[in-house]
N, C-alpha and C positions, 0 to 999 in steps of 0.2 A: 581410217581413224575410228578407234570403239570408244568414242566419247560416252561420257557416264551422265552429261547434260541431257534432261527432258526436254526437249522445245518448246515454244510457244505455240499454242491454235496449228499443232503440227500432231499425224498422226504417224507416229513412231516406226508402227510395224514395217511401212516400205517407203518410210522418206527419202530420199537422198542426202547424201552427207552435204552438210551445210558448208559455206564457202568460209573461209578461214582467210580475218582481213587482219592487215598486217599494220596499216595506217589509213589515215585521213589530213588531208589538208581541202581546206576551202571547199568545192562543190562536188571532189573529187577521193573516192578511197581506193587502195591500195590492197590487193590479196595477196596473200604468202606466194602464190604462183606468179607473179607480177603484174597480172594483170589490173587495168584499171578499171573503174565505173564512175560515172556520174549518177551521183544520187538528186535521184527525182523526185525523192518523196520526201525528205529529211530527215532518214533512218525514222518511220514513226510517225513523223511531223514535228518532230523535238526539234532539232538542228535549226536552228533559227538565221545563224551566220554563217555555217559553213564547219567544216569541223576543223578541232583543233587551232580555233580561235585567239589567237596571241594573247590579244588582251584582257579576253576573259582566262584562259590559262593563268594568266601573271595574277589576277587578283584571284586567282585559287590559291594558288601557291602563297603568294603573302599572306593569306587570313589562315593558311594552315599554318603556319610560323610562328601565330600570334595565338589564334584560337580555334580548334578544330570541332571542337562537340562540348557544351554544356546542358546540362537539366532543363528541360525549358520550363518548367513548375515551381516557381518563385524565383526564376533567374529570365533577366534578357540579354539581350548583348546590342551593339549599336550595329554590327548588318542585319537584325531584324529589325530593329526600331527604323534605321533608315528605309527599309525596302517597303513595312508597313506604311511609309505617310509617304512614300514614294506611291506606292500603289492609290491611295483612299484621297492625291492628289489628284490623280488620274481619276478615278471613280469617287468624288467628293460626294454624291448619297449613301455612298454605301461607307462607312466611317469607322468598321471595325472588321478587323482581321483575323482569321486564323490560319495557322498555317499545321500545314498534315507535310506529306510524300510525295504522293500519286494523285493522280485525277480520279482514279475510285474511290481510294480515302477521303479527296475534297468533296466529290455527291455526297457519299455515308455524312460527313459532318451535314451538310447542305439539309439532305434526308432528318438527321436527331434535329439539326436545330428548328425544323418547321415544324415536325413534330411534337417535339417538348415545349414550342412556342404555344403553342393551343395549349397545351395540358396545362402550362403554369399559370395559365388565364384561366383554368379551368373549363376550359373549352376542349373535354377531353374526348367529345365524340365527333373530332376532326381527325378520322385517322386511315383515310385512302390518300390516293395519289394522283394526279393527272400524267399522263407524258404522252408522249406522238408516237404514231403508226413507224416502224423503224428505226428508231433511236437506238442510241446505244450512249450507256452509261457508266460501264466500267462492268470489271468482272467477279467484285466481291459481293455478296447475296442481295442487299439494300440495292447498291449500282444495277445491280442484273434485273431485278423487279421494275424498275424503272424504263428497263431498256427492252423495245419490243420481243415479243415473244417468238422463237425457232429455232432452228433443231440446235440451238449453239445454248439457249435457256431448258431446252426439251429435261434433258434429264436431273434438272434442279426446281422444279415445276411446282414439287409439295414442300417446299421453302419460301417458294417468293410471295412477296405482301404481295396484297390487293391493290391494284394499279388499272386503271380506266386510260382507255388510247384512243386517243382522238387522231385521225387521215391527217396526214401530213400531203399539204399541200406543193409538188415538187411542181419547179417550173426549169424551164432551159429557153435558149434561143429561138424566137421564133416561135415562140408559144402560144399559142392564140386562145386556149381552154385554163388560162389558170386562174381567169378571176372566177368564175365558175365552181372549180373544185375550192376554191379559198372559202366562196361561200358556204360549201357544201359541209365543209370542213367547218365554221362557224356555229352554222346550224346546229351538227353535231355536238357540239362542245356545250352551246347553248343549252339541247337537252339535257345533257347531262347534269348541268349546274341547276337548272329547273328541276331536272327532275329530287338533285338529293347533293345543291351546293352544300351546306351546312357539313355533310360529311366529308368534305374535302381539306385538306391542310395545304398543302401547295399543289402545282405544276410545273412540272420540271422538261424544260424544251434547248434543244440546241439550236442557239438562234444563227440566222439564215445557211447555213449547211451541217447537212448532218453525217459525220465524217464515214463511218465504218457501213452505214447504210449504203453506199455507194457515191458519197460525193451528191449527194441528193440537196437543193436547193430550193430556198422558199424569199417571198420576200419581203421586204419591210414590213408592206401595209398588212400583211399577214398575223407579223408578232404582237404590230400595233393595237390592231384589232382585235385578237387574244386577249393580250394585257389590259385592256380595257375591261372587255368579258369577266375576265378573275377577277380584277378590282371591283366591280358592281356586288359580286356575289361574297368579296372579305376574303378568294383565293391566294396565299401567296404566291408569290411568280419566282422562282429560280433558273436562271441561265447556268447550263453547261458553256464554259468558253473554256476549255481543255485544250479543243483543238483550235476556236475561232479568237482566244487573244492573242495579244501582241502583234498587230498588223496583217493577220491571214486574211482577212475579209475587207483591208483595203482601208481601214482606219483602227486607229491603236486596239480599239476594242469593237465586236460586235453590236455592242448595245449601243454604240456612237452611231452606225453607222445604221442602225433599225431605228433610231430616235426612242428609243426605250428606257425605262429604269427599273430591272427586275430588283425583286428586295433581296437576294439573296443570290451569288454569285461564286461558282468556282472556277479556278484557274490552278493550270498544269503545266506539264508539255513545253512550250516555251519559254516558262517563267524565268527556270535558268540559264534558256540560251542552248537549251541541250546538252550543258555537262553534266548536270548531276538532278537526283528524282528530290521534288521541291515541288508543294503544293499551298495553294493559297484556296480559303473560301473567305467571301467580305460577304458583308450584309448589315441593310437599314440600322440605326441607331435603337428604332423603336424594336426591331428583332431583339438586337442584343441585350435590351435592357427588362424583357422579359424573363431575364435571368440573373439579372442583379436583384438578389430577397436577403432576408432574415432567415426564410427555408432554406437547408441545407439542399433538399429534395430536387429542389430548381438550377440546382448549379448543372452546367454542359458538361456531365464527366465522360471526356475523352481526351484523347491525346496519343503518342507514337513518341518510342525513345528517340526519332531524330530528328521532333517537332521543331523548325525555325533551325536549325543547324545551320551556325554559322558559313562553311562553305559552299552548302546553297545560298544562302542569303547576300553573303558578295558574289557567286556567280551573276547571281539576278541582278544585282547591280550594275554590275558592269554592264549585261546584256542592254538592261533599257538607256545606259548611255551611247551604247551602240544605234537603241532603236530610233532616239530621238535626233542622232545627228542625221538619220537618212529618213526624216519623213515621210518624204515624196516616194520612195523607194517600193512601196507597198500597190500605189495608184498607178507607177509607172510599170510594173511588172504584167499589170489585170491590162493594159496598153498593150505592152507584149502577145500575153496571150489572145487577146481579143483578135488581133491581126491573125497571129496564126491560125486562132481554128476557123477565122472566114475564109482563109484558104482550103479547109477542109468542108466547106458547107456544100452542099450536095453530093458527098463524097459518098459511093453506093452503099457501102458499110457499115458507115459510124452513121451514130442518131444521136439524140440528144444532147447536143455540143450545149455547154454552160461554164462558166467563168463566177468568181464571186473572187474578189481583191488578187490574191494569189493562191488561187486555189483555183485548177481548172480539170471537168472532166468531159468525156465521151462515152459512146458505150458502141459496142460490136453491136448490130441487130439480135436480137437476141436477153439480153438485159443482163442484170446480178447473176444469174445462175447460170448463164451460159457455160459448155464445156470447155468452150477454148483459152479460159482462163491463165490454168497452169502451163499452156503449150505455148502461150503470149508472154509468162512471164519466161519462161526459158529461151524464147527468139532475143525477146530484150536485153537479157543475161550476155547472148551469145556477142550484140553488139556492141555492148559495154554498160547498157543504161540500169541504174537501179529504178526497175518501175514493178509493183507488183498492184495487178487488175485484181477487181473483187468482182469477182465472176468474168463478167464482160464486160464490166466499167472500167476503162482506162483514166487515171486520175495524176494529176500531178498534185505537188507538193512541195514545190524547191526550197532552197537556201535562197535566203535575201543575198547570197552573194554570187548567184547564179548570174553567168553574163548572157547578152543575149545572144549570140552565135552558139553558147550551149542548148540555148530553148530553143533555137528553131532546126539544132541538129536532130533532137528529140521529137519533135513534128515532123519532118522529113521518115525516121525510122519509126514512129508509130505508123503514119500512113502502108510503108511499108513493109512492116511484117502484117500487120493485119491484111494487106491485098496477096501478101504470098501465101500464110496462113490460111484464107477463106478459099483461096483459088486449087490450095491443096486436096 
């Protein structure tokens, strides 16, 4: 096939042709050759329930019958209104919303609104960044500045704003050195703010995993203890939860389960359940009302012609009626895994086994840039499983509808292509 599609984070010249899927149902898709896969990662991390979700289907279809796209610049409609006090129920500090796309478009808003927070106070020489060693923030210019620096930022370098990184303190199983680095990572941040807090407008951290970096893991007392650090010095605090809402980390939201409350919050990715791109960023009352003036100057001019679009906004609905009738479902899953990879613990090959709600990884010896990346993800391929490693880090990412005889089929063949793999 001489397809005329660019791929994504794909280099062209000697790709292989991409597999050509035909369907999806629940934890399971379908290729035009028939064969099947279980998706391990949730196409993305999007796929929340599983694809081709009934009953998020059915409230797409009824809101497209009714209303498919309005203006959102002096018009709203009631699946935004609802899904806004839906959410800022759920997040009651955080009391107002906007809504973008994408989780890049949600940081860029996240990014102007802390920004222009300071300038309309006139506090206009807050104008760097904080973020972690490794992150990753999205791929439009603002998101990329944010998101650690290599060879995937390399050749966009005399674009990115000025952005200060502070060691991300990554911890796994059996970890005996993290309170150590957390310190260390402290300290670090500590200077920084001593040295020259006043120039800072926020810090932007993905609270306890940080997805693209390798499933990398930090924890509570860590973010805690940050968030203290900025608030002493007047820093505001912005979570990425793109990848860590909606139950990934084991409670509806990250910041519940770090005991936190950044001022200033985006969400992506799962918001609609994985049918459609829908993006939320909330933040503090006292943010937003930095931009209620008499100056035209201080208004948030942004927005995206498919701001609030009504059917993402019932998809998202439906999704969180989904998520609140299986609470448990999130705690129970991180149980799952937890069992399996103690069956993998000492295992000669894999290191660094770690779990955070449902989200679990591993790594080949070797770490992120290991070669045997693409050869692991094509063993995987071979046995049905959607899993693609980032470098050596093998990571999961299921469907809340994943059963458990699927997840420990998938332990069973990670063990095993990796010991045929290594032994090759």
């Amino acid at each position: 096939m001489n397809s005329p599609i660019w791929m994504p984070y794909t280099q062209m010249k000697d790709a292989p042709a991409p597999l050509m899927v035909r369907s999806g149902r629940g934890a399971m898709l379908e290729l035009e050759d028939g064969r099947q896969l279980l998706d391990c990662i949730s196409s993305w991390w999007v796929t929340l329930h599983g694809h081709a979700q009934p009953e998020i289907a059915a409230a797409i279809a009824a809101q497209a019958g009714q209303l498919e796209q309005v203006i959102a610049a002096g018009f709203t409609h009631q699946p935004a209104e609802k899904l806004a006090c839906r959410l800022t129920v759920r997040l009651p500090f955080l009391p107002r919303v906007f809504y973008s796309d994408n989780g890049s478009t949600a940081v860029e808003v996240a990014l102007k609104m802390a920004f222009q927070y300071w300038r309309n106070q006139g506090a206009g020489g807050r104008r760097r960044f904080l973020s972690l060693e490794g992150a990753y923030h999205g791929d439009t210019l603002g998101a990329m500045s944010l998101s650690g620096r290599s060879f995937f930022t390399a050749p966009f370098a005399e674009l990115l704003l000025p952005v200060d990184f502070v060691p991300f303190p990554q911890t796994w199983l059996g970890d005996e050195g993290v309170e150590e680095r957390e310190a260390q990572a402290l300290e670090y941040l500590k200077r920084l703010l001593d040295r020259s807090g006043e120039e800072y407008a926020a810090m932007i951290l993905e609270p306890l995993v940080q997805g693209a970096a390798g499933m990398r893991m930090c924890r509570p007392s860590f973010l805690r203890a940050a968030g203290e650090l900025l608030r002493r010095y007047g820093v505001l605090v912005i979570y990425d939860e793109v990848l860590t809402g909606f139950g990934r980390t084991g409670e509806f939201f990250a910041c519940q389960k770090a005991g936190t409350q950044p001022d200033i919050l985006c969400l992506a990715k799962g918001l609609s359940g994985g049918f459609l791109p829908l993006a939320a960023t909330l933040c503090r009352e006292e943010v937003y009302q930095a931009f209620c003036s008499d100056d035209p100057r201080h208004t948030l001019y942004h927005g995206h012609s498919y701001t609030a679009n009504p059917l993402g906004c019932a998809a998202a609905l439906a999704s969180l009626e989904l998520l609140e009738k299986q609470p448990h479902r999130f705690a129970e899953m991180e149980g799952w895994h937890l069992e399996e990879l103690g069956r993998l613990a000492g295992h000669p090959h894999l290191s660094r086994l770690r779990v955070c709600g449902t989200i679990a990884a591993l790594e080949v010896k070797g770490g992120y840039l290991h070669e045997l990346g693409p050869r692991l993800r094509q063993r995987f391929l071979e046995r049905g499983f959607l899993l693609r490693p980032l470098g050596g880090v093998i990571y999961l990412v299921p469907p809340y509808c994943l059963e458990r005889a699927q997840l420990e089929a998938v332990y069973r063949g990670i063990a095993e292509v990796v010991d045929a793999e290594i032994s090759s």
